[in-house]
C-alpha positions in Angstrom: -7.7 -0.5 11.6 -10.2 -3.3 10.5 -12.5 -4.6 12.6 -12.1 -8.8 13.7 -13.2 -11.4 12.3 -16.3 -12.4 12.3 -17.6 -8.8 13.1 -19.7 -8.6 10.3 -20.9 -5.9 7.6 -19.5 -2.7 8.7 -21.1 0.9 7.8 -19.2 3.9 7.2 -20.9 7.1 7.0 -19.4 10.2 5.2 -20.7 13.6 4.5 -19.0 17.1 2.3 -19.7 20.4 1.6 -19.2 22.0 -1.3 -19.1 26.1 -1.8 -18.5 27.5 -4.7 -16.0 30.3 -3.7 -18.4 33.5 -5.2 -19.6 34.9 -2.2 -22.7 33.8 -2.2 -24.2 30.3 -1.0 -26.5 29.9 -4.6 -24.7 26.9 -5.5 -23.6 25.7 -2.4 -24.3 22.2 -1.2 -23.9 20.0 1.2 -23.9 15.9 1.1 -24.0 12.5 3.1 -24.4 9.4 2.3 -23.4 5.6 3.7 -21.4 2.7 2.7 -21.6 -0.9 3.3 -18.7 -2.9 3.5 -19.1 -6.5 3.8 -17.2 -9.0 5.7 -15.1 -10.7 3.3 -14.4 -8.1 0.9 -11.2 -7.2 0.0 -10.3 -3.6 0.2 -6.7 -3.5 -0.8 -4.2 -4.9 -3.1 -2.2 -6.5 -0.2 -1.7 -9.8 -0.5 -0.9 -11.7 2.4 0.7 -15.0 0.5 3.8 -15.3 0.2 6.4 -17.5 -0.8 9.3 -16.1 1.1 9.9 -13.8 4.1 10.4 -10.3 3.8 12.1 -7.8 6.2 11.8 -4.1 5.5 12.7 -1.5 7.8 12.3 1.6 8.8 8.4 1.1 8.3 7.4 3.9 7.7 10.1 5.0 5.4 10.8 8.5 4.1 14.3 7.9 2.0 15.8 4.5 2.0 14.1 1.7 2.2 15.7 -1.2 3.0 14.4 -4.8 2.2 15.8 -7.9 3.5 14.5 -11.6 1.5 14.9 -14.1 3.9 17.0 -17.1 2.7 17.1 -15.8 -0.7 19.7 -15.9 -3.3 20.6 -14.4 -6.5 18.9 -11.9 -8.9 15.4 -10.8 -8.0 12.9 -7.9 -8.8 11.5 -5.5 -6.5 8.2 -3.7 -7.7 6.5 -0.8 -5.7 2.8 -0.5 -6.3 0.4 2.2 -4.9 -2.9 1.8 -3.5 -4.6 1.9 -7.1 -2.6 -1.1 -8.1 -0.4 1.1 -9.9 3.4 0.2 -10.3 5.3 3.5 -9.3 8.6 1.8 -9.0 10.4 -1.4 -10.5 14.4 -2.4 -9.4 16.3 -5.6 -10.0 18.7 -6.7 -7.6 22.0 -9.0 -8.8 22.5 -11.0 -4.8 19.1 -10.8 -3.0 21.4 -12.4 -0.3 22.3 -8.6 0.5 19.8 -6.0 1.9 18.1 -4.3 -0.8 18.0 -0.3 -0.9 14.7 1.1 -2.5 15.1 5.0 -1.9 11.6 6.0 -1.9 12.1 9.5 -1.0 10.5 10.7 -4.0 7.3 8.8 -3.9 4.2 11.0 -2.2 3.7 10.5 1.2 0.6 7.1 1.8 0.6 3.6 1.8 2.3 1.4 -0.9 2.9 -2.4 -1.1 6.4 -3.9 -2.3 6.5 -7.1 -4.0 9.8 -9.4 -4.4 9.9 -12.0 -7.1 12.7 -14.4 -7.7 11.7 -16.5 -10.4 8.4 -18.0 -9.4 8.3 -17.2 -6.0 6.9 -13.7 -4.7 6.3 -12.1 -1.3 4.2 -9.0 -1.4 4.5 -7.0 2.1 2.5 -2.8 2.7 4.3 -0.3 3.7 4.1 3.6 4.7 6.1 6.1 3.3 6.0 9.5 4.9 
């Protein structure tokens, strides 16, 4: 969960350790560091703008995915990115008036975003899949 507004630059401190698996710890390490994150920087591909309302449900998902576009009608895209900005899935849809059915059963468990277009409108909403 992000911290509010107006919290300021937020650090997050980390640390690993590596072992190299001979028996032995020559060659074993350990590591830390920090990170600074900004206020004001973004740190995902979400995109809160939209130009139409979105319902999906169940979020999280683990099959079907079902996506609802509000007052929509007629033929529109569905794209399913990962966090990396990636595009894992693409449908199209011939009556957006109906409720969409993404089955996203076989993406790997972690956060996604799916974006609608019809035309030149777009709505671009996260989601969990487990």
């Amino acid at each position: 969960m992000a911290p509010p507004v107006g919290t300021g630059s937020v650090t997050m401190y980390y640390a690993g350790i590596g072992a190299n698996g001979n028996g032995q710890n020559s060659g074993d390490g350990a590591a830390k560091n920090t990170f600074t994150m900004n206020e004001g920087t973004a740190s995902s591909i979400f995109n809160p703008k939209s130009d139409f309302d979105l319902k999906l449900y169940p979020n999280p998902a683990s099959g079907m995915l079902h996506v609802r576009a509000v007052g929509m009608t007629g033929e529109v895209r569905a794209e399913i990115f990962d966090m990396l900005g990636r595009q894992v899935m693409m449908a199209t849809f011939g009556d957006a008036s109906r409720i969409l059915d993404m089955d996203v059963s076989g993406l790997m468990n972690g956060n996604y975003s799916i974006r609608v277009i019809q035309g030149n409108k777009t709505a671009t909403y996260p989601f969990l899949k487990y």
